[in-house]
Structures are given as structure tokens and as C-alpha cells.
C-alpha positions as CSV (number, residue, x, y, z in Angstrom):
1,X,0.0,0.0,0.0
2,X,3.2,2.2,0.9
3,X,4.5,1.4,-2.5
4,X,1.3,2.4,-4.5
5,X,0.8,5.8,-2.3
6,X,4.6,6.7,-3.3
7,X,4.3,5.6,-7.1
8,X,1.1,7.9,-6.8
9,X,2.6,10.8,-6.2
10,X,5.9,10.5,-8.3
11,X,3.5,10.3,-11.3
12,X,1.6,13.3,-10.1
13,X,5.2,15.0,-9.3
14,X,6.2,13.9,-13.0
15,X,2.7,15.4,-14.6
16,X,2.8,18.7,-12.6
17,X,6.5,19.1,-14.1
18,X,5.7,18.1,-17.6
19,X,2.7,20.1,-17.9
20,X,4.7,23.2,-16.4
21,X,7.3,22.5,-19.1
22,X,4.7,22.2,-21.5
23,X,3.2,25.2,-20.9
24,X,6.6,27.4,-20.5
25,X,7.4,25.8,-23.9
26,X,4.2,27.5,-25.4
27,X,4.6,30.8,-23.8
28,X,8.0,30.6,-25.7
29,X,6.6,29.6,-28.7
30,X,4.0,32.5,-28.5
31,X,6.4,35.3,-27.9
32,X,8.7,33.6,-30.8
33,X,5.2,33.5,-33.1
34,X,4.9,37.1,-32.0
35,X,8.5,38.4,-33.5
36,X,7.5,36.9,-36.9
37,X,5.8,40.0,-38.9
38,X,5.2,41.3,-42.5
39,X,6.1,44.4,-43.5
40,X,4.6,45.4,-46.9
41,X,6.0,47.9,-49.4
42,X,5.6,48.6,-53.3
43,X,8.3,47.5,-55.1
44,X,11.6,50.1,-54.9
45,X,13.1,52.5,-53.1
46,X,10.6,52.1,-50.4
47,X,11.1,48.5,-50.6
48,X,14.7,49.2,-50.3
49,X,14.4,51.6,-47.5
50,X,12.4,48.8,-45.6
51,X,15.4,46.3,-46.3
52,X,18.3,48.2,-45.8
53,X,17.2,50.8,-43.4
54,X,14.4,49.2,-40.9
55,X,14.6,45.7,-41.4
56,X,18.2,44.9,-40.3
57,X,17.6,47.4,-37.0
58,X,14.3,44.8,-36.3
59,X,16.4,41.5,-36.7
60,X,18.6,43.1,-34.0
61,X,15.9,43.6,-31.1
62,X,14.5,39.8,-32.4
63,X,12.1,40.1,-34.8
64,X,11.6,37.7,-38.1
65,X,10.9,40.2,-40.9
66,X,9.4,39.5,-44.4
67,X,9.1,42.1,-46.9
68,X,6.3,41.9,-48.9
69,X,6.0,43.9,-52.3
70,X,3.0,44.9,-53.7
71,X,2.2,46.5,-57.4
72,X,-0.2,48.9,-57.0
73,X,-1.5,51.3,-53.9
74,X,-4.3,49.7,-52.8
75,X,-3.5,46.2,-51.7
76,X,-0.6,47.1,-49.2
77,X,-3.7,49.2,-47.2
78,X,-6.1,46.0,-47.5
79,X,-3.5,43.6,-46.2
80,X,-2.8,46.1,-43.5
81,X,-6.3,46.5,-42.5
82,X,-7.0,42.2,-42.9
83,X,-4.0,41.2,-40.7
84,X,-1.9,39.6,-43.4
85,X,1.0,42.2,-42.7
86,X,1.7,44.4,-39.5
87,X,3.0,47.5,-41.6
88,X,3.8,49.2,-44.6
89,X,6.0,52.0,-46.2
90,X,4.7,53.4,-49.4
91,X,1.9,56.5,-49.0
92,X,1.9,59.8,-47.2
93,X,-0.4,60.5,-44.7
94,X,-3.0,62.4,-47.0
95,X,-3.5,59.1,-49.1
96,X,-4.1,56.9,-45.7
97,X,-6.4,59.2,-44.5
98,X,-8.6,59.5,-47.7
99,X,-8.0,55.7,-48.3
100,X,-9.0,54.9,-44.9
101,X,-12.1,56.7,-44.6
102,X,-13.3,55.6,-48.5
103,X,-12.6,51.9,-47.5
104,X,-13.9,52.1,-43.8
105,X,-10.6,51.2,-42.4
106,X,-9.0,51.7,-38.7
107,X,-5.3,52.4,-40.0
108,X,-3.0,55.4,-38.3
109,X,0.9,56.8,-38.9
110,X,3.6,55.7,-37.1
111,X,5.8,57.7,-38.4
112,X,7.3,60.2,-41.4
113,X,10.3,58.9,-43.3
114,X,12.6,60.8,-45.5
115,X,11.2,60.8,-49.3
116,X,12.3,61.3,-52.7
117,X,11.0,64.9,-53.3
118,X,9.4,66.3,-56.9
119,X,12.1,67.3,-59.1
120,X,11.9,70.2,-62.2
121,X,13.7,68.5,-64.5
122,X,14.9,69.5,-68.3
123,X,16.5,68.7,-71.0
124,X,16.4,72.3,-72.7
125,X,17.7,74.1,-70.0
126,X,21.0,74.1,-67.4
127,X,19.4,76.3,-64.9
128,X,16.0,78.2,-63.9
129,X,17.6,81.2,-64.9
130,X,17.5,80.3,-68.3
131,X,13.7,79.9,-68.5
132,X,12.4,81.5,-71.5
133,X,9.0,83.1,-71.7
134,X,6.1,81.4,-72.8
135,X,8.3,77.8,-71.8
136,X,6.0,74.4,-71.5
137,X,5.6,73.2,-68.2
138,X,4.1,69.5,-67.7
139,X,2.8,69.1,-64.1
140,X,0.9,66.3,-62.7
141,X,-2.9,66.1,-63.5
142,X,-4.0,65.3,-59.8
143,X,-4.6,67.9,-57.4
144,X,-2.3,67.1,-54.7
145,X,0.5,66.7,-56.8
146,X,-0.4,69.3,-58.9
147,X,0.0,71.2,-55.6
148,X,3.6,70.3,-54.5
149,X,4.6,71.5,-58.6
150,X,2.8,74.9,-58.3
151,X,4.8,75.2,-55.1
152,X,8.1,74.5,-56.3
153,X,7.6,76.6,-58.9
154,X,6.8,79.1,-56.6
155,X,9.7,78.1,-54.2
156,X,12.2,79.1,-57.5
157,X,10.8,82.6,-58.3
158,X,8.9,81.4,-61.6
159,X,5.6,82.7,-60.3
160,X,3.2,83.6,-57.4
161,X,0.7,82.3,-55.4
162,X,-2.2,83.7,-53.4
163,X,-0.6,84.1,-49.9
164,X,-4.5,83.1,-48.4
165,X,-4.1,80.0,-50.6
166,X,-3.8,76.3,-49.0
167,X,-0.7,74.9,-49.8
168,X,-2.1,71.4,-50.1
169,X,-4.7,72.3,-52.3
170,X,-3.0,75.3,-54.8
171,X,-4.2,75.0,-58.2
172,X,-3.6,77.1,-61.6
173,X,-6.1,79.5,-60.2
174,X,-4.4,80.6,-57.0
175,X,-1.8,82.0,-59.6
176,X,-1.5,85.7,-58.8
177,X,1.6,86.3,-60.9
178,X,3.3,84.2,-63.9
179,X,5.8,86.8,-65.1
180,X,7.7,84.0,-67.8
181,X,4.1,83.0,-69.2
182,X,4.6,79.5,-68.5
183,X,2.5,77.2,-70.8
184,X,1.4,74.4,-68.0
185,X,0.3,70.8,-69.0
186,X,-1.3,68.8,-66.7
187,X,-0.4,64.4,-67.6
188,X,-0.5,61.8,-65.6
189,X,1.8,61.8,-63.3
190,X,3.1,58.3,-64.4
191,X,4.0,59.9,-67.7
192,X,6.0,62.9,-66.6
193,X,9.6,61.1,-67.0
194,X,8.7,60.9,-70.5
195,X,7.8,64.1,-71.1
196,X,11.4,66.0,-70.2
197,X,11.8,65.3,-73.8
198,X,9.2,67.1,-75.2
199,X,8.2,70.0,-72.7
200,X,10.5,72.7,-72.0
201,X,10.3,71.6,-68.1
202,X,8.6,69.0,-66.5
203,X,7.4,68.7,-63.0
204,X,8.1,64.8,-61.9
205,X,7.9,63.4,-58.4
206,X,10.5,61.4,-57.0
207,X,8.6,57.7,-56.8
208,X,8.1,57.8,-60.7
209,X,11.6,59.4,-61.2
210,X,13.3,57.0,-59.4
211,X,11.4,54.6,-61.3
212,X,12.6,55.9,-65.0
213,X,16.1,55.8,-63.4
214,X,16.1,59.3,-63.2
215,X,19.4,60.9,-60.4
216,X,17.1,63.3,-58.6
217,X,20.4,65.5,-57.6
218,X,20.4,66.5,-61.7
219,X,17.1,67.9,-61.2
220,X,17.3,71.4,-61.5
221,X,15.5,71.8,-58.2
222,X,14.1,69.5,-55.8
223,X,11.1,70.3,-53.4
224,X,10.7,71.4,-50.2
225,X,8.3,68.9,-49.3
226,X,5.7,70.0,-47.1
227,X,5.4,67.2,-44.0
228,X,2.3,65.6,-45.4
229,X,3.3,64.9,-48.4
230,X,6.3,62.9,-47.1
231,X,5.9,58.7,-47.2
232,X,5.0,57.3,-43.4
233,X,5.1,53.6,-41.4
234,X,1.3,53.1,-41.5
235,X,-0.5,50.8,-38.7
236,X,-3.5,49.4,-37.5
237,X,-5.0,51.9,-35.2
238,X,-5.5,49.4,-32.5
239,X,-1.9,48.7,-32.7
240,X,-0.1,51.9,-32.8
241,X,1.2,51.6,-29.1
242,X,1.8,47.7,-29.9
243,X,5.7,47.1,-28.9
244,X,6.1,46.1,-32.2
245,X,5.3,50.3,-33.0
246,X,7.5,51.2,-30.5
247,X,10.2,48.8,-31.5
248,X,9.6,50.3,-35.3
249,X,9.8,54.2,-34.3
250,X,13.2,53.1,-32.4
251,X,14.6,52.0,-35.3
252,X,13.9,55.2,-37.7
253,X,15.0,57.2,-35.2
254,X,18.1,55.4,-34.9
255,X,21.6,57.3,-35.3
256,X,22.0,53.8,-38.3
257,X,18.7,54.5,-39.9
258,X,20.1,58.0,-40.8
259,X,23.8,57.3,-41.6
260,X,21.8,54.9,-44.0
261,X,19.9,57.4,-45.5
262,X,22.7,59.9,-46.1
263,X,24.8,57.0,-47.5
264,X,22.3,55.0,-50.0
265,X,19.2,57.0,-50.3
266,X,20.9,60.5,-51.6
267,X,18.2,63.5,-52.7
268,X,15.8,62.2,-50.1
269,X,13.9,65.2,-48.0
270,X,13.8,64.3,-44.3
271,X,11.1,64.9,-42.3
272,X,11.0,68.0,-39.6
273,X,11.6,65.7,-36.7
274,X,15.0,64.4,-38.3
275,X,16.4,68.1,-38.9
276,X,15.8,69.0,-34.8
């Protein structure tokens, strides 16, 4: 009877220990499940960014990081909003917000990244100064963009606009002043590489500049890029004080993330909080 009482309580000794083991060897396997994420991006320099800039400071506080490309702007937001990824790094925060509220979606920035800024680019002349009157301009043919050329423009002496004007929403009609007579041609914008050959100058922002291979330092003058128009990390509101968001802000404000940027990503406007 002594014998059965002991073997008793060695097998309940042995199942208390195994089930403890058991259940610290989940717990380990849940925060391990927990380090794997998706980041999602379109397809390059923001998918570069992701790899050389973010990713590698991530693998160093643990985390396993995919990098998932997308085509287009509209999937990265719907795989943000379904789960399938934890972030992504391709839209400013005007886009998210309009995209957001069109498509019923909880997403928020994280935060503002440096981004390749609009370029006036031409193959006719050297220099602004040489801009003859009654010169072609092509400038995007949405109104945001649109925007960020009529204030470069601006920026560079070429014309005026309306002080009481908003600068996210200037259009040819806020012109007050266009001394030169500049002949402007609204294209898409995906077609504004093209035209430095046949307009005079052309008005191209830095994604689809990049894209044609353009070297945005031979533009002849690059934006000063107004906060909201510069690219952010973008989140699921309910997880924007995740320590995964934490973890992600750390890393972009990292003394490496910037030495990064000022070695690879050359041309790029950073946002105010970098230049504090």
C-alpha cells in the first residue's frame, strides 16, 4: 500500500513538471510567433528603405521580418487592414487618410520617413535662370501633386501664389503672378519622365523618377516637401502603441537608420523631426 501511495505521487510529481514545461514551452513559442511580422511595401526604393534601413535594426531587437511587395497602392492598405502584414511604407499620410475613410478602415501613422521629393527636370535648359517666356511646363494632373509643382515653382521665383491659398490644395487659379508666361500641361503623373523630352520643363515626383532611373540631384530643383506629403510607417490603429510600433519608431530614429539614409538614399527630404 506504501508502495502504491509513493508511485502515486511520483506520477503526479512527474505530470505537474511536464505540464509546467509544457506550458513554458508555449509561452516561448507564442512570444517567438509574435517576432515573426510582415512588413509590406511597393516594389523600390521604399522596398529598399524597408530592407536596408528598418529591417536589419528589427532582426537586432529579435524580430523575423518578411518584406512583402506589392504592385499597386491599394493592396498594401487592405493587407494592413486584414491582418496579413503588421505595416507598410509606401503612402503619405494624405493618401491613408482619404484611403481609410473611402474603404472604412481603422489604420493610423507611425511615423514620417525621408522621401524622394518632386524634381523640375529639363532637357532644354542648365538652370531656372535660363527659362524663357512662354516655356512648357508638364505638371501632374492630380490635385495634390499638382500642388507640390505649383509650389516648387513658386519656391524658384517662376511665379506667385495667393498668400491666403492652401498649400495642399494650390491650383492654376491661385496664380496671382506668372511673369515668364509658363505654358502648363497637366499628364498623368506616371507619364512625366517621359515628357522631359518634349516639354521645356517638367514637373516629376521622385517615386516615378526613381522609377525611370532618373538621379534626382540632376534635377534642377528639388522640393521642399511639405510634412504631409512625405511617405509614413502606417499601422493598425489598434496597434499603434503595440511594442512592435514602439520597436519600429526606435529603429527610424536610430543614429544607423540616418547614416543609412545619407549613405544609400541620396536626394531624399527628411522629415522636420530628423532636422531638430
Amino acid at each position: 500500500m506504501k508502495k502504491w501511495f509513493l508511485a502515486m505521487i511520483l506520477l503526479l510529481v512527474v505530470g505537474a513538471l511536464a505540464a509546467c514545461g509544457s506550458s513554458s514551452e508555449s509561452k516561448d513559442k507564442a512570444s517567438a510567433k509574435s517576432k515573426e511580422i510582415k512588413f509590406g511595401a511597393t516594389a523600390g526604393p521604399y522596398s529598399d528603405m524597408l530592407k536596408k534601413a528598418i529591417v536589419p535594426g528589427l532582426e537586432e531587437k529579435g524580430y523575423k521580418v518578411e518584406v512583402v511587395e506589392f504592385s499597386d497602392y491599394i493592396q498594401p492598405n487592405k493587407a494592413l487592414d486584414s491582418g496579413d502584414i503588421q505595416a507598410n511604407l509606401f503612402q503619405n499620410s494624405i493618401y491613408l487618410a482619404s484611403f481609410a475613410k473611402e474603404n472604412n478602415m481603422d489604420l493610423s501613422p507611425l511615423i514620417s520617413v525621408p522621401t524622394a521629393p518632386m524634381g523640375i527636370y529639363s532637357n532644354t535648359y542648365k538652370s531656372l535662370n535660363e527659362v524663357k517666356k512662354g516655356a512648357t511646363v508638364t505638371i501632374p494632373n492630380d490635385p495634390t501633386n499638382a500642388a507640390r509643382a505649383l509650389n516648387t515653382l513658386r519656391d524658384e521665383g517662376l511665379i506667385k501664389i495667393n498668400e491666403s491659398a492652401d498649400p495642399l490644395k494650390v491650383s492654376e487659379k491661385d496664380i496671382t503672378e506668372n511673369k515668364k508666361n509658363l505654358k502648363f500641361q497637366p499628364i498623368e503623373a506616371g507619364q512625366l519622365p517621359r515628357s522631359v523630352d518634349s516639354a521645356d520643363l517638367a514637373a516629376v515626383p521622385g517615386n516615378f523618377a526613381l522609377a525611370a532611373k532618373m538621379d534626382l540631384l540632376k534635377a534642377l530643383a528639388l522640393e521642399n516637401m511639405l510634412d504631409p506629403y512625405r511617405n509614413i510607417v502606417a499601422v493598425k490603429t489598434d496597434n499603434k502603441d503595440s511594442q512592435l510600433a514602439k520597436d519600429i519608431k526606435a529603429v527610424v530614429e536610430s543614429d544607423n537608420f540616418v547614416k543609412v539614409i545619407d549613405e544609400q538614399f541620396k536626394g531624399f527630404g527628411k522629415p522636420e523631426w530628423m532636422n531638430k
